[in-house]
C-alpha positions in Angstrom: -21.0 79.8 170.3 -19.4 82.0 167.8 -16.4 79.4 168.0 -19.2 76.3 167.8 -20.3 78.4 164.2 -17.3 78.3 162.6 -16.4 74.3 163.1 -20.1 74.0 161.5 -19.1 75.8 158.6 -15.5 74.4 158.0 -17.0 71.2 157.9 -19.9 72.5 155.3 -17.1 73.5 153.2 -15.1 70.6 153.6 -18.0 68.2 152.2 -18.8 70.4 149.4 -15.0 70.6 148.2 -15.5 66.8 148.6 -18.5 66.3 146.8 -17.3 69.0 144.0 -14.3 66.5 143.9 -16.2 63.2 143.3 -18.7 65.2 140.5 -15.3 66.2 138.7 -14.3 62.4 139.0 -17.8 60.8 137.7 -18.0 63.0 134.9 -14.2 63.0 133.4 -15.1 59.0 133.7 -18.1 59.4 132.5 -16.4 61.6 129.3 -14.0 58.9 128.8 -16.8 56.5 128.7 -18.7 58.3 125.9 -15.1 58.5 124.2 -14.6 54.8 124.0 -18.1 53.7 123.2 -19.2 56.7 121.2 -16.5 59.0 119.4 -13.4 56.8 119.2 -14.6 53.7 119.3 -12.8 52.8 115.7 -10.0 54.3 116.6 -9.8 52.4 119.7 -10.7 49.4 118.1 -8.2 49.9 115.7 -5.7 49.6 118.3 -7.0 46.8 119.5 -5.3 44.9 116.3 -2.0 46.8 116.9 -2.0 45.6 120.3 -2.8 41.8 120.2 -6.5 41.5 118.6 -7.6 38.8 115.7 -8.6 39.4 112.2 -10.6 36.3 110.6 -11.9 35.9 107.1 -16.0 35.4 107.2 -16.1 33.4 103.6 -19.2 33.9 101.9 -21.6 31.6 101.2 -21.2 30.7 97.2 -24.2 31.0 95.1 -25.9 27.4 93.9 -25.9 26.2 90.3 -30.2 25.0 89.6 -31.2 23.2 86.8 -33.5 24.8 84.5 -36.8 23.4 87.6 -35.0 25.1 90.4 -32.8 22.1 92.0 -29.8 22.4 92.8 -27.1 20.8 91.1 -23.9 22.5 92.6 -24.8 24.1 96.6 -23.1 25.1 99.3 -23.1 23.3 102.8 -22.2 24.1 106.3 -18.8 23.7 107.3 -15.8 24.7 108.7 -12.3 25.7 108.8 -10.1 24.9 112.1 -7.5 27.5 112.7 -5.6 28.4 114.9 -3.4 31.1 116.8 0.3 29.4 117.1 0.9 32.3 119.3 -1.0 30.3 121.9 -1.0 27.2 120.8 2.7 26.8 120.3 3.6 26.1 124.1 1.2 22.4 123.6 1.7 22.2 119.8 2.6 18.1 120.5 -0.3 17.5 122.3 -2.5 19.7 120.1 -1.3 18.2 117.1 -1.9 14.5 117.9 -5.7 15.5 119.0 -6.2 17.0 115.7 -4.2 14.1 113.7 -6.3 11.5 115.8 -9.6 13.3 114.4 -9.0 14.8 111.0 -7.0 14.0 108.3 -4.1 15.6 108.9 -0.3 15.3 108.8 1.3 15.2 112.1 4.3 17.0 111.1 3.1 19.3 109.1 0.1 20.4 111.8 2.7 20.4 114.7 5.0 22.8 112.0 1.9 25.2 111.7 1.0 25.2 115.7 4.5 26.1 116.6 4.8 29.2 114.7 4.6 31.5 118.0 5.7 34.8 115.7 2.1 34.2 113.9 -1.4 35.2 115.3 -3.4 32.8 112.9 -2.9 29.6 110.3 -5.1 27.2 108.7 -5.0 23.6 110.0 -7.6 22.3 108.1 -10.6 23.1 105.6 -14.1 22.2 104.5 -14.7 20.2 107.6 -18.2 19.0 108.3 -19.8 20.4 111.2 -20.6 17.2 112.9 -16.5 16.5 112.7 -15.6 19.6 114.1 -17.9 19.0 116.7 -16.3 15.7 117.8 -12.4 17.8 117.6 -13.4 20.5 119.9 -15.1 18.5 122.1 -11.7 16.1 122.1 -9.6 19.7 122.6 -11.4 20.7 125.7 -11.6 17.3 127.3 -8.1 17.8 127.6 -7.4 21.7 128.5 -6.1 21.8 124.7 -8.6 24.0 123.1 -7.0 27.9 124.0 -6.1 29.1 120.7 -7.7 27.0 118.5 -10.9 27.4 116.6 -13.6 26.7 113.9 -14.3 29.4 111.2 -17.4 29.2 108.9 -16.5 27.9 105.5 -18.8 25.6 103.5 -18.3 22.8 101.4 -19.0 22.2 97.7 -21.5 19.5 97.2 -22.8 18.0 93.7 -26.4 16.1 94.8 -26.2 14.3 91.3 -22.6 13.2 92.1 -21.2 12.7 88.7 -24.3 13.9 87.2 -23.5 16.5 84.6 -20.5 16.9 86.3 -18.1 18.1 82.9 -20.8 21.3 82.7 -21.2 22.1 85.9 -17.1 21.5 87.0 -15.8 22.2 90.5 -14.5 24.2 92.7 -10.0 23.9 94.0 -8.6 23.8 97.0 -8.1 27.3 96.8 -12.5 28.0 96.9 -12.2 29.0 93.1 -13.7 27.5 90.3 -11.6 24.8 88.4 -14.0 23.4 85.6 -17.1 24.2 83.3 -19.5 26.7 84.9 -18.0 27.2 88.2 -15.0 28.7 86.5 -16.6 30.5 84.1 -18.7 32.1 86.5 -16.6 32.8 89.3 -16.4 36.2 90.5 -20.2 35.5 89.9 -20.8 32.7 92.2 -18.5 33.3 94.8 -19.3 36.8 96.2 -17.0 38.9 98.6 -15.8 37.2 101.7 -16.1 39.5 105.1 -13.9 39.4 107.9 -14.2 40.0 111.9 -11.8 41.3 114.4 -11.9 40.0 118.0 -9.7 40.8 121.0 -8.9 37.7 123.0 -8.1 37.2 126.6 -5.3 36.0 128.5 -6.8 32.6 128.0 -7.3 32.4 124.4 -11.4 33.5 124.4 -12.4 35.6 121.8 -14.1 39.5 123.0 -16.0 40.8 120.4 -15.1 44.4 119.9 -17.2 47.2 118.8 -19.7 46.6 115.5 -17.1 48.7 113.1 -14.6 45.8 113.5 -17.0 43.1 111.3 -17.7 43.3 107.6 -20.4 41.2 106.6 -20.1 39.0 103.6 -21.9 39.2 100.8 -23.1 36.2 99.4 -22.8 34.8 95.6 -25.0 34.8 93.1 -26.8 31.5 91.9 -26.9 30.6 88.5 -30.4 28.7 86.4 -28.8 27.0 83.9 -31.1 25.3 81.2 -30.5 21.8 82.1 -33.2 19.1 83.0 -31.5 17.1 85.6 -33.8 14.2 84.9 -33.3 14.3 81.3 -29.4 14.7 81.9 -29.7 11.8 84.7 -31.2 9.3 81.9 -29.0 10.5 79.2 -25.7 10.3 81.4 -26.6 6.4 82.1 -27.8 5.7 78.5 -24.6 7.1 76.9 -22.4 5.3 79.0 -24.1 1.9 78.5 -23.5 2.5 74.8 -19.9 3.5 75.1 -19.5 -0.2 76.8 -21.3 -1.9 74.4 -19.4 -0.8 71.8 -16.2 -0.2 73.7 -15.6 3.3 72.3 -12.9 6.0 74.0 -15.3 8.1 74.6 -19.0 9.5 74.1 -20.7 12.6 73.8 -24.8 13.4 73.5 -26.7 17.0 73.6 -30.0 17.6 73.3 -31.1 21.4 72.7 -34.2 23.0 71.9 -34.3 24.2 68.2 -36.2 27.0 69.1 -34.1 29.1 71.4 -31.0 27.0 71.5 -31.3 25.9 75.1 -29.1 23.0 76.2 -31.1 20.3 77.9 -28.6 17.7 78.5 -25.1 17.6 77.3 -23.6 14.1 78.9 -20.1 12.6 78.2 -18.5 9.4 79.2 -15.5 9.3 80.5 -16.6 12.0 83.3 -15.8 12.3 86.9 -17.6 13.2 90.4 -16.7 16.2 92.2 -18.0 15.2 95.6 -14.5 12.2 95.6 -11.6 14.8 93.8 -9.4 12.1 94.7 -11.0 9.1 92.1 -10.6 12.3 89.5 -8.5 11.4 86.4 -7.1 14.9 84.8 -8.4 13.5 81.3 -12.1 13.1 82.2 -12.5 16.9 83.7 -12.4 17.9 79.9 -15.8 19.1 78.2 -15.6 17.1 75.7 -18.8 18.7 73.6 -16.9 21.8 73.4 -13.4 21.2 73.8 -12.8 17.8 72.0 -12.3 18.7 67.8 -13.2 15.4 65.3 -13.8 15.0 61.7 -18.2 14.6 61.9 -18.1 12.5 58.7 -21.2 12.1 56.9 -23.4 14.6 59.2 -21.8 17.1 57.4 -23.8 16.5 54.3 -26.9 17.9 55.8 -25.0 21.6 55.5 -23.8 21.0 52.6 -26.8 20.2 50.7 -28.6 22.7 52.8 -26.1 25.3 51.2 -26.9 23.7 47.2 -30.7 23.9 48.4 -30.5 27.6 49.5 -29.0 28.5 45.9 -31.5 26.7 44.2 -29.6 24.0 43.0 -31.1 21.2 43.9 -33.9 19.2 45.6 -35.5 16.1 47.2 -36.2 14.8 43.5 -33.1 16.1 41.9 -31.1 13.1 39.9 -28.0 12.2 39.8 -26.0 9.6 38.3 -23.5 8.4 40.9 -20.1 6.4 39.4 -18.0 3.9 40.8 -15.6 6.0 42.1 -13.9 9.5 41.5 -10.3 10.6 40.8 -9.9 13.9 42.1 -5.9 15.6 42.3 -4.7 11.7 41.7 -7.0 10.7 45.5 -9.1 7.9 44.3 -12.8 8.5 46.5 -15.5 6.1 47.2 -18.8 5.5 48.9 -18.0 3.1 52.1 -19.9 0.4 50.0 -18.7 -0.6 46.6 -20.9 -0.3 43.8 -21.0 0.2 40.2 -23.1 3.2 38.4 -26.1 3.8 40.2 -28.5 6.5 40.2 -29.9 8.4 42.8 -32.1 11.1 43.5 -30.9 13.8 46.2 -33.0 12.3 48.8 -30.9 9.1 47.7 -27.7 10.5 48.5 -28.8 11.8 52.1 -30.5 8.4 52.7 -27.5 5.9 51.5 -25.0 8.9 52.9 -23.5 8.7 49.4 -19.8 10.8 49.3 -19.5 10.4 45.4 -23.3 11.6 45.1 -22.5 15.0 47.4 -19.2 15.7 45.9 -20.9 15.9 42.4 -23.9 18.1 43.7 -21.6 20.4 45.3 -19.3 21.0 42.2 -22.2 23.8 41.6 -21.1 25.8 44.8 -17.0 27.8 44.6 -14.8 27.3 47.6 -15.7 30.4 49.2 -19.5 30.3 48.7 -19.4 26.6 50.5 -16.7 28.0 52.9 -19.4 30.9 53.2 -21.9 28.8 54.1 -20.1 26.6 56.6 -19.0 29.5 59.1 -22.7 30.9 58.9 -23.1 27.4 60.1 -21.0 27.7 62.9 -18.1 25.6 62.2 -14.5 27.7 62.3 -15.5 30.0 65.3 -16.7 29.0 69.4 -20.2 29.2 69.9 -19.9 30.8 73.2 -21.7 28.4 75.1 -19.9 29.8 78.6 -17.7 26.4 79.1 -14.1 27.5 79.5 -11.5 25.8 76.8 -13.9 25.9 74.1 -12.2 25.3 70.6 -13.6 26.6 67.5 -13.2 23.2 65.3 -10.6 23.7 62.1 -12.4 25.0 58.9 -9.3 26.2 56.5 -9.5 29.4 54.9 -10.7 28.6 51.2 -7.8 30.5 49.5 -6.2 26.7 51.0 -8.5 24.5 49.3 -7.5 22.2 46.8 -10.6 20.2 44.4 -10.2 17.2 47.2 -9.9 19.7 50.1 -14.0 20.8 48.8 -14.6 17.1 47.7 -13.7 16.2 51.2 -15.2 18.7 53.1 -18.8 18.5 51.4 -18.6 14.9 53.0 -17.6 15.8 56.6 -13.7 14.8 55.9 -10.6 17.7 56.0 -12.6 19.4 58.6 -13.0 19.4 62.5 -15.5 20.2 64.4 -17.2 19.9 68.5 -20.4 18.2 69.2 -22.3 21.3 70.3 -21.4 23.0 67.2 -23.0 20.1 65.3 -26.0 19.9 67.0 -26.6 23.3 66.6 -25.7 23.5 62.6 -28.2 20.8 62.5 -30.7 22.9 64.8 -30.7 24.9 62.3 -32.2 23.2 59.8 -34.6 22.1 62.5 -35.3 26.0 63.2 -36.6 26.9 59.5 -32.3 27.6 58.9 -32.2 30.4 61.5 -29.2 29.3 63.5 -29.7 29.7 67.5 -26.4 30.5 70.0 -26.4 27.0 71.9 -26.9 28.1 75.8 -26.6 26.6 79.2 -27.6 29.8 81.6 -31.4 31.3 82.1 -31.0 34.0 84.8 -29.0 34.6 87.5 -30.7 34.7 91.1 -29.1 37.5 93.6 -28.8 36.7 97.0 -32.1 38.7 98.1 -34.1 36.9 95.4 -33.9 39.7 92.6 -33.4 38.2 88.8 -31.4 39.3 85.8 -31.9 37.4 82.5 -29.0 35.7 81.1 -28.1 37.5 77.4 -30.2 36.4 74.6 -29.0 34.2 72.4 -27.8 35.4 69.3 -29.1 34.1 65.9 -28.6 34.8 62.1 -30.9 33.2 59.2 -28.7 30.7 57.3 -30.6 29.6 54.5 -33.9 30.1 53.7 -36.9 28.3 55.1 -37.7 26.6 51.9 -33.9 24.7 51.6 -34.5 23.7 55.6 -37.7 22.2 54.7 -36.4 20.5 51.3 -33.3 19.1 53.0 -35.4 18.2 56.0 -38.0 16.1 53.7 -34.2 14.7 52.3 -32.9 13.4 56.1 -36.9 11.9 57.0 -35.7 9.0 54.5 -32.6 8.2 56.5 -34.8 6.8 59.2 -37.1 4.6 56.7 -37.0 1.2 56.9 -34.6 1.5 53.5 -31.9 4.3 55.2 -28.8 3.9 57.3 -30.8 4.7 61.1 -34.1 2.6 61.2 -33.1 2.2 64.9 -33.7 6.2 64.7 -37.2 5.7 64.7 -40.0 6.9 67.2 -43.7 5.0 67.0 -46.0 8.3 66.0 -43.8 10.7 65.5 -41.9 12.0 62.1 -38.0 12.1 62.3 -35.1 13.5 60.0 -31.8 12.0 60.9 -28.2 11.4 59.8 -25.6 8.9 60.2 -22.2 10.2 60.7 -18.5 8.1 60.2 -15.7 9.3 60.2 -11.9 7.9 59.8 -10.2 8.8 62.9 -7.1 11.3 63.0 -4.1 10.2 65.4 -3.5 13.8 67.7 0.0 13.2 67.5 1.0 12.3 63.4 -2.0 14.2 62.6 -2.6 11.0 59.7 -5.4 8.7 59.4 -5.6 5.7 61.3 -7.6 3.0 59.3 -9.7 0.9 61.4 -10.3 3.7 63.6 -13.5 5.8 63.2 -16.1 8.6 65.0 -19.5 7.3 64.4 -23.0 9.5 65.3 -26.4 10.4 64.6 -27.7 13.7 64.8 -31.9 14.0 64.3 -34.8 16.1 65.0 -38.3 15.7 66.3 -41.0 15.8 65.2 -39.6 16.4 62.1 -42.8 18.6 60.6 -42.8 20.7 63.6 -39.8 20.3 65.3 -38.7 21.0 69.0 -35.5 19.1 69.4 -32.4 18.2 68.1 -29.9 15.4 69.9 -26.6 14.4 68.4 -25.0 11.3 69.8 -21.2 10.7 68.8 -19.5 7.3 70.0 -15.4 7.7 69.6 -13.5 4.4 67.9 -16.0 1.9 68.8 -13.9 -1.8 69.3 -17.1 -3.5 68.0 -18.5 -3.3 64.8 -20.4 -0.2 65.4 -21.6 2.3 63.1 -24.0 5.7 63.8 -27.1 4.0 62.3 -26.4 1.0 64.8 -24.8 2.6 67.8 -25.3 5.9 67.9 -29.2 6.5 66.7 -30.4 4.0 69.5 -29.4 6.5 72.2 -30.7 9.4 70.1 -34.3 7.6 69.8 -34.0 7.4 73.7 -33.0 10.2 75.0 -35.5 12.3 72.2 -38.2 9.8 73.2 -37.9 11.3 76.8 -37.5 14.7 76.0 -40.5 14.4 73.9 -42.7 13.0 76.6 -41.1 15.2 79.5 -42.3 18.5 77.4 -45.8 16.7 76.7 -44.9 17.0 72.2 -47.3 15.2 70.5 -47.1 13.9 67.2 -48.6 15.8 64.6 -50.3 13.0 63.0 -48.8 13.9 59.6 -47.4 10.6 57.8 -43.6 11.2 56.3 -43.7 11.9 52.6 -42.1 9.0 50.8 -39.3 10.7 47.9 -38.1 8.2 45.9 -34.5 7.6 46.7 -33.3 5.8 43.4 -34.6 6.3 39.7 
């Protein structure tokens, strides 16, 4: 019995040490367990990339360019990159490679190069590949056992909905993902935002494990920009300008339209330009903004700031005379008006309407060098207006300690100095605005990825001359459209318009000489003139055909104005032009 007793109570002890033993088991695993998930879990993941795992970029999604409504002009698409771990791939890198080269447009050689690298964990085969594509190549992978080691990362595409559509503002975006051109460049730590990455372990098969949540760092999207275009208003003006640089055969055109008021770009078109959606039809010459970047001597525009200047210092006005010669001799240069004529006499409304040179050389005898010079850079001209389009040039306005009597007879009539279309159309604002000069603009805001909006900078403005010399040289440029000026063809039924023909000899880049028989002809105007809203320059480059600003250039400004007018519901006033006497 006593015997019986102690076999029962071995065996008691027995199980216990037993079950002691599995409760010391469960719970080191169960420690080891909380230590992997919880505690070390970065450290573990960590070594996870030592030993074998994969890091992949997670590009962000970059932010969208909207016209001044809200649509898009420049946006973002789904697509992909295919990549690939050579590692794996390198032991089928033929058969691999001629799959992919079947599919995507790809070099054989260089592909098979990439997939045979068996020392690297991860290359590029290909990017920006539309999802639908991508599909169709690893579906052709895995039909034949091919697809270990290869595989699709996000990474959208660029796409410009307007195609060519303002296409020298907006730019594009390189190879590379960063901006190349216009506003994508300018803005591209903006727009792009910070690309994540993710870190997967893979098995003996290729298949990606995701490890634990502290291997992936999110993205973070770009922000969007609101620019202050009209895309309709660019659409038409993009079409008219390039009918008109046909018809007349020119090199090139420019046109902007701005708001006088706060300086706001509309449109701003250009012939040649170019469509970022086909980067292989692009011609390095067209990507160019040509209303910033693209320097010319304006011609007879130029006379509007000139006798905008005499006006501000009282020196003249709409009915001041002057007897206009022949010709003038000034430092042994013989000058003339473009037609020849004998004495005539004009009032200063006549000079602005006929675009007399002899007339605006005489009237701005009364202002120094430096007081014109003075003038002319509160204009604008000499510095970049800042617009935000990368490669803008600042024109060529000489320092007047240079000046000689022709160098200020020249440059009162647009000639000896060089400026861009977007600096002309906002000198000419100017007058438009009551002669407070507006910063020209293109952006309105900038929209964050989780909706929250932060104003672009105001624009900056200065007064220029004083309200009364805007609305005397103003009452001077409504006679250039009259049946009896230069731009007729400037004309808008109901509404009052100040204009001004521009031409210009041409100077060759290269000899930095005239080339007679070449010329820059334009028309810059406002409307309504007695309450005005906007201002749109037009400049045609070295027509072929006998083209001049009135005839060329002042049919696309009456267009394009005509739209803008009716897209922003501005009514004529009512008010009939006054009618200054041009001659006397």
């Amino acid at each position: 019995m006593t015997r019986q007793r102690s076999r029962s109570a071995a065996a008691a002890t027995r199980l216990r040490v037993c079950f002691l033993a599995v409760a010391i088991i469960l719970s080191l695993f169960a420690g080891r367990l909380f230590q992997l998930q919880g505690i070390d879990s970065g450290a573990y993941a960590a070594m996870a990339v030592e030993q074998g795992s994969k890091k992949v970029p997670l590009p962000a999604a970059r932010g969208e360019i909207l016209d001044r409504n809200g649509i898009a002009l420049a946006k973002s698409v789904e697509a992909v990159a295919v990549t690939a771990d050579p590692s794996i791939t390198a032991r089928h890198a033929t058969k691999i490679a001629e799959v992919l080269v079947g599919k995507l447009d790809l070099d054989y050689f260089d592909t098979l190069q990439r997939l045979s690298q068996a020392d690297l964990r991860f290359v590029y085969l290909a990017h920006k590949v539309p999802t639908w594509k991508a599909t169709k190549v690893v579906n052709a992978l895995q039909a034949a056992g091919l697809s270990a080691g290869v595989y699709t990362e996000r990474d959208p595409l660029r796409t410009y909905p307007g195609d060519a559509l303002a296409a020298n503002v907006l730019g594009l975006v390189g190879s590379n993902g960063d901006g190349a051109a216009g506003l994508e460049q300018t803005y591209q730590s903006t727009l792009a935002g910070t690309d994540g990455s993710a870190t997967y372990e893979l098995s003996p098969d290729g298949e990606r494990i995701p490890l634990a949540d502290s291997t992936v760092t999110e993205p973070v999207d770009g922000t969007s920009l609101r620019t202050t275009l009209d895309r309709d208003l660019q659409w038409y003006a993009d079409r008219r300008l390039s009918q008109a640089v046909t018809e007349t055969g020119s090199g090139w055109g420019v046109a902007v339209t701005m708001d006088v008021q706060t300086g706001q770009v509309l449109q701003l078109s250009q012939v040649p330009t170019f469509d970022a959606n086909d980067p292989a039809s692009i011609s390095p010459s067209s990507i160019n903004a040509r209303g910033v970047q693209i320097v010319y001597e304006p011609g007879s525009v130029q006379k509007v700031m000139t006798m905008a200047a005499i006006a501000d210092q009282g020196l003249v006005n709409p009915t001041t005379k002057v007897v206009v010669p022949p010709s003038l001799t000034i430092d042994d240069f013989e000058i003339s008006d473009s037609s020849d004529h004998g004495t005539i006499h004009l009032t200063a409304t006549g000079v602005i309407s006929k675009s007399s040179n002899l007339g605006t050389i005489l009237l701005a005898k009364q202002l120094s060098d430096s007081k014109l010079h003075s003038y002319l850079r509160s204009f604008g001209f000499g510095t970049e207006t800042e617009i935000g389009l990368p490669g803008e040039s600042g024109g060529i306005l000489n320092p007047p300690t240079t000046w000689s009597d022709a160098n200020h007879a020249t440059i009162a009539f647009g000639q000896g100095i060089s400026v861009t279309a977007v600096q002309m159309a906002a000198a000419v604002g100017t007058i438009a605005n009551g002669g407070t000069y507006v910063q020209p603009t293109l952006v309105q805001e900038f929209i964050a990825p989780g909706g929250q909006v932060e104003a672009a900078p105001a624009a900056r403005t200065h007064r220029v001359v004083s309200e009364g010399a805007a609305a005397e040289v103003t009452e001077m440029m409504e006679a250039v459209t009259r049946d009896d000026g230069t731009a007729p063809l400037a004309q808008i039924p109901g509404y009052r318009v100040a204009g001004k023909t521009g031409t210009a000899w041409r100077v060759d880049p290269e000899t930095g000489r005239y080339v007679r028989g070449e010329n820059t002809v334009s028309f810059v105007g406002f409307a309504p003139a007695d309450e005005p809203r906007f201002v749109t320059y037009v400049v045609l480059d070295n027509p072929t055909t006998d083209a001049s600003g009135g005839s060329s250039a002042a049919p696309v400004f009456q267009d394009v104005i005509s739209m803008a007018l009716e897209r922003y519901g501005v009514p004529p006033t009512g008010a009939k032009a006054p009618n200054t006497k041009t001659e006397w």
